[in-house]
C-alpha positions as CSV (number, residue, x, y, z in Angstrom):
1,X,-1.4,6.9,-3.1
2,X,-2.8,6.3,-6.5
3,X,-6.7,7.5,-7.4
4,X,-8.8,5.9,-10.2
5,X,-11.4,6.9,-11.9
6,X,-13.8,4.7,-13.1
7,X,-15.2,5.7,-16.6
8,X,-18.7,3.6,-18.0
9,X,-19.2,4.3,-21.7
10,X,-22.7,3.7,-23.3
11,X,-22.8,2.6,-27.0
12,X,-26.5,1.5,-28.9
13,X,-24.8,-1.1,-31.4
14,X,-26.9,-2.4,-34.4
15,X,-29.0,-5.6,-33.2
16,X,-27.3,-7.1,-36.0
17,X,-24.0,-6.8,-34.3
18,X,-21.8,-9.9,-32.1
19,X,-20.2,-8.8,-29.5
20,X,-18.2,-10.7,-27.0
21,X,-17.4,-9.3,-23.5
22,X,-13.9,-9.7,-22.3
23,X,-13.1,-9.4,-18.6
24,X,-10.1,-8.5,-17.4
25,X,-8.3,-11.5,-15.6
26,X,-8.2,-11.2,-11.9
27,X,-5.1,-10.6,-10.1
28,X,-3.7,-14.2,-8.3
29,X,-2.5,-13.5,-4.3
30,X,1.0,-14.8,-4.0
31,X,2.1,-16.1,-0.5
32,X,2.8,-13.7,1.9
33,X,5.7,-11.2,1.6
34,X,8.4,-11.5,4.1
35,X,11.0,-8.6,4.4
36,X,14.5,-8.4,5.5
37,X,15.9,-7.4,7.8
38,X,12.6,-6.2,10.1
39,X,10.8,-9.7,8.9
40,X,7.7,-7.6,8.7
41,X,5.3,-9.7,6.8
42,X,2.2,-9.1,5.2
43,X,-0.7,-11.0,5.5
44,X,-4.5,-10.9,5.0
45,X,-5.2,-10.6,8.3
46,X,-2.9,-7.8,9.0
47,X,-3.4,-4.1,9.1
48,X,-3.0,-2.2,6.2
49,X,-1.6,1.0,7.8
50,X,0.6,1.2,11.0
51,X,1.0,4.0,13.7
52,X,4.0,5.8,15.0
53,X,4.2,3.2,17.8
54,X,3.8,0.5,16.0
55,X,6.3,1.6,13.2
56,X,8.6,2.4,16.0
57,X,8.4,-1.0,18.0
58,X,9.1,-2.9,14.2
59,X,12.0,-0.7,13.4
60,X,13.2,-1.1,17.0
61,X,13.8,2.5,17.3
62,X,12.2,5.2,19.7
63,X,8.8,7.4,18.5
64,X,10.7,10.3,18.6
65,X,13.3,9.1,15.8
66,X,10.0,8.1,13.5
67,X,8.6,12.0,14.1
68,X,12.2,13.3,13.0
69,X,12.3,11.2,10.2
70,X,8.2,12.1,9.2
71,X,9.5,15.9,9.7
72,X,12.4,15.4,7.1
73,X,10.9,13.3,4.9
74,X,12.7,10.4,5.4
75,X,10.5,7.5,5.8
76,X,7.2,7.2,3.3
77,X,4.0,8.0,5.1
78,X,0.6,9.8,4.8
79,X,-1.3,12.1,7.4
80,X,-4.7,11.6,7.4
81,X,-6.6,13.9,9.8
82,X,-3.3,14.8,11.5
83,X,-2.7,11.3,12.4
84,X,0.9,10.1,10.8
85,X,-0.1,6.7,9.5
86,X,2.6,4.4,7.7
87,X,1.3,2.2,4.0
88,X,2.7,-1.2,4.9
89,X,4.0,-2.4,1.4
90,X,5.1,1.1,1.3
91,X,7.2,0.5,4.2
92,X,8.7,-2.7,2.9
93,X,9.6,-1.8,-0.4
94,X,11.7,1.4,1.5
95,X,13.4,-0.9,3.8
96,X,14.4,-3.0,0.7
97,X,15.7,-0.1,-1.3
98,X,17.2,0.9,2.2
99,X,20.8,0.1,3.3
């Protein structure tokens, strides 16, 4: 996962001086994503992260499969606390790429 860092930078400018603030533009939501061949589908009001169970009940495969593949390194996921939690769009863009 990706980490920012958010930099502020104080100037004094001469009174004298025009300045014009730009702000970035701000990034449009597109409908909701719908993946082949699992149809999982993101939406708003969905989870952001998924569990071993729930992984295993979309990919309609046992949990023990999902451990064995977390253990090689065969599916994308993150621990967090010792808990195996899955990145939706993560997950999507592997089963894309997957064949």
């Amino acid at each position: 996962m990706k980490q920012y860092l958010k930099l502020e930078l104080l100037i004094e400018l001469p009174a004298d001086l025009e300045v014009e603030l730009i702000k970035p533009p701000t990034p449009q939501v597109n409908h909701p994503i719908i993946v082949e061949p699992e149809k999982i589908i993101v939406d708003s009001d969905k989870k952001m992260t998924m569990t071993v169970d729930e992984i295993a009940e979309k990919l309609q495969v046992s949990t023990t499969t999902i451990y064995t593949m977390v253990r090689q390194n065969e599916i994308p996921h993150i621990k967090v606390r010792g808990r195996i939690l899955f990145y939706r769009p993560t997950i999507e863009k592997w089963l894309m790429n997957t064949e």
